[in-house]
ZAFIRO-248758 format. One line per 5 residues: number of its first residue (from 1); their letters; for each residue z, x, y of N, C-alpha, C. Coordinates in nm, 3 decimals. Layout:
N
NUM	a	Z/X/Y/Z/X/Y/Z/X/Y ~ ... $
This chain:
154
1	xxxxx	0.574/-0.373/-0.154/0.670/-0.399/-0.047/0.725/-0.267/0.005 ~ 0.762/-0.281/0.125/0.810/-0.115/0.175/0.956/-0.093/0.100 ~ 0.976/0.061/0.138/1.082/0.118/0.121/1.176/0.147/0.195 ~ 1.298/0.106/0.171/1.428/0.131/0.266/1.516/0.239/0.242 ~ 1.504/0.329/0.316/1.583/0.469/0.319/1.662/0.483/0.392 $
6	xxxxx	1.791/0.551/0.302/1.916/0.487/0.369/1.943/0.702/0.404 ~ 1.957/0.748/0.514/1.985/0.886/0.498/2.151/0.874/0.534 ~ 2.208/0.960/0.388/2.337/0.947/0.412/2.431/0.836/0.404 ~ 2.427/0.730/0.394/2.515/0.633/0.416/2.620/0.665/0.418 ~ 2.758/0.617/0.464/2.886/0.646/0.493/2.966/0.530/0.464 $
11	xxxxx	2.939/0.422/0.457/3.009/0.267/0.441/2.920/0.173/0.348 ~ 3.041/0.179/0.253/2.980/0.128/0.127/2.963/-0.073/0.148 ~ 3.006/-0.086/0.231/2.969/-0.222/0.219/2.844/-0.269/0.295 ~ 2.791/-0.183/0.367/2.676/-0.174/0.428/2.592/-0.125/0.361 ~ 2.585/-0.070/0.226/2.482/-0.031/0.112/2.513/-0.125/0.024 $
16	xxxxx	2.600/-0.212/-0.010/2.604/-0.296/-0.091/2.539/-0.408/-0.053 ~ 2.540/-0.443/0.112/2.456/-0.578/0.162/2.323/-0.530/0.183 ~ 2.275/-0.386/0.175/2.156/-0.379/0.178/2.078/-0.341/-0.001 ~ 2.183/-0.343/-0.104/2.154/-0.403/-0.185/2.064/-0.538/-0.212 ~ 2.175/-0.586/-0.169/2.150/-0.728/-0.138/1.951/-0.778/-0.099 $
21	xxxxx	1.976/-0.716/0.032/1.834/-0.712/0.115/1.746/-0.682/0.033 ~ 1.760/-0.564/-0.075/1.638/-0.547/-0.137/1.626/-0.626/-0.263 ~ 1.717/-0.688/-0.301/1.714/-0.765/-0.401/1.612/-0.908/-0.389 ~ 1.675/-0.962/-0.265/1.612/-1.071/-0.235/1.442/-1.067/-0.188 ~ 1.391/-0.898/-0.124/1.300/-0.924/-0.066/1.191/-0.833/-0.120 $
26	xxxxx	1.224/-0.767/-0.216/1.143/-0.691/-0.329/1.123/-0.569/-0.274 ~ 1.206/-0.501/-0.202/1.182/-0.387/-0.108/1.295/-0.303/-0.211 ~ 1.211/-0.155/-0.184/1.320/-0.081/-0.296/1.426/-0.026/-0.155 ~ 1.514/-0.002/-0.244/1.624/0.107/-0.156/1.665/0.226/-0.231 ~ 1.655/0.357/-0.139/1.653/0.493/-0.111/1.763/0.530/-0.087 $
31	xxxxx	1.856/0.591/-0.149/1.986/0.644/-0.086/1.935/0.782/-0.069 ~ 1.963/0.871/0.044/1.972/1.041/0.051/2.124/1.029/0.088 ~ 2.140/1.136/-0.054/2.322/1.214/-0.055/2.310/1.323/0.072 ~ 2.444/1.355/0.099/2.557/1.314/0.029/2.610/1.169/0.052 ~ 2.628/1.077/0.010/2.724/0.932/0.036/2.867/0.982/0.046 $
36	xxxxx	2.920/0.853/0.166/3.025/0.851/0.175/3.113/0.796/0.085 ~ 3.073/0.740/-0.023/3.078/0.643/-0.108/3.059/0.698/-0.268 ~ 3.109/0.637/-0.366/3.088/0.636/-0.471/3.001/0.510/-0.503 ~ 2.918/0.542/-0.594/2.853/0.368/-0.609/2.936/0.285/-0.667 ~ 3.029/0.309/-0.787/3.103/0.204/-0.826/3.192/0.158/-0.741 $
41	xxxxx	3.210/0.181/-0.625/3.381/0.149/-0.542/3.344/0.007/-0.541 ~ 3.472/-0.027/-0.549/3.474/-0.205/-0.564/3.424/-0.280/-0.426 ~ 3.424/-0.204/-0.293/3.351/-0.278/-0.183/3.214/-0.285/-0.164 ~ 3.157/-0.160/-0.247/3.016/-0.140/-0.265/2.940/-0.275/-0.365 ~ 3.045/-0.288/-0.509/3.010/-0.386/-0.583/3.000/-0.524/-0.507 $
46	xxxxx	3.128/-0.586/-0.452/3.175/-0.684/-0.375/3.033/-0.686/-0.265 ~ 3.021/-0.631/-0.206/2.976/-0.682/-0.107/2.788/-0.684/-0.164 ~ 2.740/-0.625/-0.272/2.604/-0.623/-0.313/2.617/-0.770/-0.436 ~ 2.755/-0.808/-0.465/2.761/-0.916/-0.560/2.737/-0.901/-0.715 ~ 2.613/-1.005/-0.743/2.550/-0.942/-0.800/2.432/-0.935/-0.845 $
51	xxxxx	2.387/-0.840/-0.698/2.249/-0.864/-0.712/2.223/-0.708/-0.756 ~ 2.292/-0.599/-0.782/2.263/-0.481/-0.837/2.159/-0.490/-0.967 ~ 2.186/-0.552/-1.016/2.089/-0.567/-1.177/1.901/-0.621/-1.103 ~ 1.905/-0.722/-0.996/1.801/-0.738/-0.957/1.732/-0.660/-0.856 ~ 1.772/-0.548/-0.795/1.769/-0.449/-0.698/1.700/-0.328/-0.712 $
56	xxxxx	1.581/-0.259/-0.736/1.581/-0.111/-0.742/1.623/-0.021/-0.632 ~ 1.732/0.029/-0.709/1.799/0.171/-0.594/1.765/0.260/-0.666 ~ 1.711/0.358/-0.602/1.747/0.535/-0.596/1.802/0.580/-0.514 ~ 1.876/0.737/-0.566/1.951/0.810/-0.530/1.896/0.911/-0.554 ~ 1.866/0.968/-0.475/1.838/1.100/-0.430/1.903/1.211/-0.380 $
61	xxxxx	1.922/1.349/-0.409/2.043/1.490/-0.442/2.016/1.472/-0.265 ~ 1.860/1.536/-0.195/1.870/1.527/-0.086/1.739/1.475/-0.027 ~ 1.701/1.525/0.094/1.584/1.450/0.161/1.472/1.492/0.123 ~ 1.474/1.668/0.080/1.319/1.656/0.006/1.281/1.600/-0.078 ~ 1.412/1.571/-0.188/1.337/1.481/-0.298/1.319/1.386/-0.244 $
66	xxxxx	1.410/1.293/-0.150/1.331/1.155/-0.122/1.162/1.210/-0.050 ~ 1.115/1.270/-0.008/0.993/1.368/0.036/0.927/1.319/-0.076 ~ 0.991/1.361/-0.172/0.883/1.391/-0.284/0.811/1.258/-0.359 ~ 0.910/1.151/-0.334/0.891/1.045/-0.414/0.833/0.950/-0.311 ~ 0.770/0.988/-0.193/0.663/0.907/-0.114/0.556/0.986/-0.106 $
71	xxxxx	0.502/1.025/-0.171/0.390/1.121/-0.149/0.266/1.007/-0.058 ~ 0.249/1.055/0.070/0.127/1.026/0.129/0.213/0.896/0.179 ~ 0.319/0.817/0.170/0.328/0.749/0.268/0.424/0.754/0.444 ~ 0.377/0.635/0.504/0.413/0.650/0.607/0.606/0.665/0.655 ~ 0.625/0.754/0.732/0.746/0.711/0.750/0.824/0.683/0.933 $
76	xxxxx	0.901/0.536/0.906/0.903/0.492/1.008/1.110/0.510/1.040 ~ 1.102/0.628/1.125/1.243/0.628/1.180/1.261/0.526/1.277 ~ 1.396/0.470/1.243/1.502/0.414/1.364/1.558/0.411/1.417 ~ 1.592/0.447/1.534/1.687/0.540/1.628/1.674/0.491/1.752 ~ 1.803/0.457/1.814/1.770/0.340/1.926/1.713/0.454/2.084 $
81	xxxxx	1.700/0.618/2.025/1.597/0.661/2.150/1.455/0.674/2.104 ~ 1.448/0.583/2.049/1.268/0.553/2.026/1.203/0.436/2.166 ~ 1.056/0.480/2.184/1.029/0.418/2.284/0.924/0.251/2.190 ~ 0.890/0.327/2.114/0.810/0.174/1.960/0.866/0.095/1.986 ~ 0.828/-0.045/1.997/0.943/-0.155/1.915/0.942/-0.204/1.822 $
86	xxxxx	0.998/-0.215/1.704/0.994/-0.204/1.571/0.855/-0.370/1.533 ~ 0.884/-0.436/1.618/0.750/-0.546/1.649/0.616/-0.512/1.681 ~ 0.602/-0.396/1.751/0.472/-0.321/1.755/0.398/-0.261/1.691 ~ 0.472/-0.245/1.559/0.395/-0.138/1.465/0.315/-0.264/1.365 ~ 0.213/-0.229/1.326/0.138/-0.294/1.225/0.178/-0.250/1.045 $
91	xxxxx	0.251/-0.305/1.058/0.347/-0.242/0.860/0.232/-0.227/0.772 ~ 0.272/-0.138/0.665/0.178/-0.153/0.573/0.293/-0.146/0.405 ~ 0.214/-0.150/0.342/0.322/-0.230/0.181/0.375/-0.086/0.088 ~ 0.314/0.005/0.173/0.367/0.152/0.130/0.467/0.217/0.276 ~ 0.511/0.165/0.380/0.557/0.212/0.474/0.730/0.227/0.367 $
96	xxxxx	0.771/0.358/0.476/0.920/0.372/0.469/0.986/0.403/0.540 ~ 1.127/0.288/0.536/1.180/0.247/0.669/1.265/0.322/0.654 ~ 1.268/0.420/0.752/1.438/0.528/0.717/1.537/0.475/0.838 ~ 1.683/0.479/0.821/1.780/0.473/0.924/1.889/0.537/0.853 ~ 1.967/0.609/0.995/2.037/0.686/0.900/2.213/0.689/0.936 $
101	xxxxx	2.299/0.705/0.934/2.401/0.717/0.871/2.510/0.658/0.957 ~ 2.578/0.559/0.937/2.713/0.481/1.071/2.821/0.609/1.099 ~ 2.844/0.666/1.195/2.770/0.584/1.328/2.709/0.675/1.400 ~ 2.636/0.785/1.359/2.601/0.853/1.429/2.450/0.848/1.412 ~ 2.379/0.738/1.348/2.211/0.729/1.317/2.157/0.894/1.267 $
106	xxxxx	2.047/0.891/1.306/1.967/1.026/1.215/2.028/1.141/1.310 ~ 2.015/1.246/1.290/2.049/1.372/1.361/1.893/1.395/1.361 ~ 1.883/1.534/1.469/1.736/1.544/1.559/1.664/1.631/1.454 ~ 1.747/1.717/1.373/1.609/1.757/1.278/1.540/1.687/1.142 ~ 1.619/1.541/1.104/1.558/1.481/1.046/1.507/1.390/1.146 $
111	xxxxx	1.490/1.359/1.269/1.385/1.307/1.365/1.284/1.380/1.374 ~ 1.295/1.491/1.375/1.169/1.600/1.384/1.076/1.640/1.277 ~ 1.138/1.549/1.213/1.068/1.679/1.063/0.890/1.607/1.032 ~ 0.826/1.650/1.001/0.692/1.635/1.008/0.664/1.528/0.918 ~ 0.744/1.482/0.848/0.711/1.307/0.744/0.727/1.249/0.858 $
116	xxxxx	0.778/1.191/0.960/0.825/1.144/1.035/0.705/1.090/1.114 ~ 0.641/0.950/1.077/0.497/0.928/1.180/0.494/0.901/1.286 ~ 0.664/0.833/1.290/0.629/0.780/1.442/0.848/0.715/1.400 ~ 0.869/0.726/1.559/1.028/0.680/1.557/1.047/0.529/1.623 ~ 1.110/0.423/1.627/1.109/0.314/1.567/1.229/0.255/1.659 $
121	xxxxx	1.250/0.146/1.774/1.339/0.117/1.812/1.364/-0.050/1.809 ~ 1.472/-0.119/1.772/1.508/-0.254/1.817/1.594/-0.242/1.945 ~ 1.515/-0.363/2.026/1.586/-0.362/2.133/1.696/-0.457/2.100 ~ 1.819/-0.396/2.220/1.983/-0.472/2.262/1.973/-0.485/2.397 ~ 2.068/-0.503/2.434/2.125/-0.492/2.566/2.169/-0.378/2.624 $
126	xxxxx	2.142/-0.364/2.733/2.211/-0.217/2.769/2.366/-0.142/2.745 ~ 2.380/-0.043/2.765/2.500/-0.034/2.723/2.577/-0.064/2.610 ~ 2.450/-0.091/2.499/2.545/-0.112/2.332/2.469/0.000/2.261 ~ 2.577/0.043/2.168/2.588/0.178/2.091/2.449/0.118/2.018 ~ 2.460/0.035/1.923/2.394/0.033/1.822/2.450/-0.096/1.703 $
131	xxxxx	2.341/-0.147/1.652/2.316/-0.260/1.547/2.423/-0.234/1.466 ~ 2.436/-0.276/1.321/2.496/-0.269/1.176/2.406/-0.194/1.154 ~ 2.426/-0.106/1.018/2.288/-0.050/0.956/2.208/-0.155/0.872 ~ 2.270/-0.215/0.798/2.196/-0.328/0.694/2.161/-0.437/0.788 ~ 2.210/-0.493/0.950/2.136/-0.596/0.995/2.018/-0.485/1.091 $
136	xxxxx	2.028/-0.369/1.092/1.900/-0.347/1.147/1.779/-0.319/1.036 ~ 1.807/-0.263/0.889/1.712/-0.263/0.812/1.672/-0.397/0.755 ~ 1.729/-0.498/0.758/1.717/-0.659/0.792/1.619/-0.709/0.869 ~ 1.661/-0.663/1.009/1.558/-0.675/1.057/1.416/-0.613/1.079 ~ 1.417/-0.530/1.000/1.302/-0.440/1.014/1.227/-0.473/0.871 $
141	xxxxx	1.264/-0.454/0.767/1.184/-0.562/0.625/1.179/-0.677/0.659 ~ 1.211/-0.784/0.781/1.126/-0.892/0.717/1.045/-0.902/0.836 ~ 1.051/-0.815/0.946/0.947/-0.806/1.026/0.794/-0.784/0.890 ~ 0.839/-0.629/0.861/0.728/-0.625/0.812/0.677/-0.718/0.674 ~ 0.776/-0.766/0.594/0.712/-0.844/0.511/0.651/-0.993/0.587 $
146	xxxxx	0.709/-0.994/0.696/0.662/-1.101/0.746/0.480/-1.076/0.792 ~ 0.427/-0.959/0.846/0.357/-0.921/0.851/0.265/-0.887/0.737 ~ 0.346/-0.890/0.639/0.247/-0.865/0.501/0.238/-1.023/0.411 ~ 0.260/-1.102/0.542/0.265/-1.230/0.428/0.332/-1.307/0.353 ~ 0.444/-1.226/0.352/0.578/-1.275/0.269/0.518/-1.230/0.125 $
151	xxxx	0.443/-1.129/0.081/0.403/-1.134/-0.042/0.464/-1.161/-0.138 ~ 0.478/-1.222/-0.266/0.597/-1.210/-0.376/0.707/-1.291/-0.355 ~ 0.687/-1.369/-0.200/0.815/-1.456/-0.166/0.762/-1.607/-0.199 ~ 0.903/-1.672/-0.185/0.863/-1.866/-0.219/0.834/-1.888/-0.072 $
């Protein structure tokens, strides 16, 4: 199942529901520090429940190590100035879904940086900033698990 990379997070209840997400859908989750957050804070717990015990998270110091721990796979940024639509891409069960930090999404040199295969957009309506972070990596794992079959799902 793919990987969900969270660069930076800043709002712990939006890593706790994307806890959540990977719990239910067998997708790991990727934190790159620094967090805004401590992992134990009680909104982080609260809002992931408790699905932490069924969840694999890593945490990672910074982005090369998350680098390091995809060796050879794909990585798919999200950033609403991407021209992709996150429906267009053909997923694969090693892809990794990066989005990065409320509210300012990725900054341009982790858009640039050469892991980077291709950048990744859900469409809105005009004139809106931008999604939740956990309902856009939501929507982007079950696109692709949907595309992979629902593997591992009932």
């Amino acid at each position: 199942m793919v990987r969900i990379l969270f660069f930076e997070p800043r709002i712990p209840q939006n890593t706790g529901n994307a806890i959540r997400l990977a719990a239910v859908t067998g997708a790991e989750l990727h934190l790159v520090e620094p967090l805004g957050f401590d992992l134990s804070e009680p909104k982080l717990r609260r809002a992931g429940l408790d699905y932490h015990d069924l969840a694999h998270v890593v945490v990672h110091p910074d982005l090369a190590a998350a680098w390091a721990a995809f060796p050879g796979a794909r990585v798919l940024a999200f950033t609403t100035r991407a021209t992709t639509v996150y429906t267009d891409v053909v997923y694969r069960p090693d892809d990794v879904l990066l989005f990065g930090p409320e509210p300012t999404g990725l900054p341009d040199e982790v858009l640039a940086d050469p892991r980077i295969a291709d950048q990744v957009r859900i469409p809105m309506v005009p004139g809106r900033r931008s999604l939740n972070l956990t309902s856009s990596a939501s929507i982007a794992v079950y696109e692709a698990w949907r595309q992979l079959g629902f593997d591992g799902g009932l």
